[in-house]
C-alpha positions in Angstrom: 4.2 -14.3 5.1 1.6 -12.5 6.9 -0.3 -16.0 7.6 3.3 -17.7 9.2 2.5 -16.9 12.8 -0.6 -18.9 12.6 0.4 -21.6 10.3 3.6 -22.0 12.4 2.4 -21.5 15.3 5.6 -19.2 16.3 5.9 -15.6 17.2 7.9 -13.1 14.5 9.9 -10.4 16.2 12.6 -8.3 15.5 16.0 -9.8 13.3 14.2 -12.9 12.9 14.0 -15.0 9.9 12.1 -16.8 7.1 14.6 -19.1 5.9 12.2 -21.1 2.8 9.8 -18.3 1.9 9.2 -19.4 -1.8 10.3 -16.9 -4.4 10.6 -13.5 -3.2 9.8 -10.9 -6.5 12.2 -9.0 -7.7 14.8 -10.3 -5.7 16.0 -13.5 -7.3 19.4 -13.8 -5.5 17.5 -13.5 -2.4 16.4 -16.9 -0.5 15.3 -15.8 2.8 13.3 -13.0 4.6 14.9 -10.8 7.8 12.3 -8.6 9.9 14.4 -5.8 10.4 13.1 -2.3 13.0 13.3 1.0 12.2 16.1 2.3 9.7 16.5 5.5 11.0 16.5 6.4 14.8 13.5 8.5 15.0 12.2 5.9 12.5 8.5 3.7 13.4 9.4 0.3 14.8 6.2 0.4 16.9 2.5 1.8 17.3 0.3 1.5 20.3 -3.5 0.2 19.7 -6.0 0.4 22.0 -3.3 0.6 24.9 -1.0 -2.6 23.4 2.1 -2.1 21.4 2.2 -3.3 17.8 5.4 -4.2 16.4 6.0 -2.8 12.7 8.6 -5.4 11.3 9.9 -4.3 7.7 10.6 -7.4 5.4 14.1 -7.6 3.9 15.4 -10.0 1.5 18.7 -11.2 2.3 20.8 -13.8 0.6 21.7 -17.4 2.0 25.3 -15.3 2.8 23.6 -12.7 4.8 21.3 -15.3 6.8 24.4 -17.5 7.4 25.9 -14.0 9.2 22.5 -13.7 10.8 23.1 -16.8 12.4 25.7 -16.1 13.8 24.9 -12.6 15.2 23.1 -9.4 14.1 26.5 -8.0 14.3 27.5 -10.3 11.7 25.1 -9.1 9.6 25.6 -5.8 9.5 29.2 -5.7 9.4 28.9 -7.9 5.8 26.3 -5.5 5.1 28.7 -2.4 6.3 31.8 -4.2 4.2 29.6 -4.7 1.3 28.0 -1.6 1.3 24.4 -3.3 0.5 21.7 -1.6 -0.4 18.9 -3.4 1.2 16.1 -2.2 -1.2 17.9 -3.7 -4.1 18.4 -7.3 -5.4 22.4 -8.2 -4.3 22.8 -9.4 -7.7 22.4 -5.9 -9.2 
């Protein structure tokens, strides 16, 4: 994952995706990878070096289900998320 921006030649950001990111330990059920901000609002989503911001993306599994919601919206996302009532730091299967 960390090499994808170089090998792909494409920019990661915030809510975007990994849709074939190989196995993913310890989260079987879990086929893609979503680059999610801060959790919290006071939470780090950035950090400033030498005078340039640095993005701090957090890696979460999500299921083919939750990247077909992605798709269509963040919105989408969390709602199924908020309906569900997923835990994001466990495997869906669970």
């Amino acid at each position: 994952v960390a090499d994808y921006p170089w090998q792909a030649h494409r920019d990661l950001d915030f809510w975007h995706r990994l849709t074939k990111p190989g196995p993913i330990p310890a989260f079987p059920s879990c086929t893609q990878l979503l680059f999610h901000p801060a959790f919290v609002d006071d939470g780090w989503d950035h950090v400033a070096v030498g005078g340039v911001e640095v993005r701090l993306l957090n890696v979460v599994p999500i299921t083919d289900e939750e990247g077909r919601a992605a798709a269509t919206s963040i919105e989408a996302l969390i709602d199924l998320w908020d309906d569900r009532e997923v835990d994001l730091f466990r495997d869906r299967s669970r």
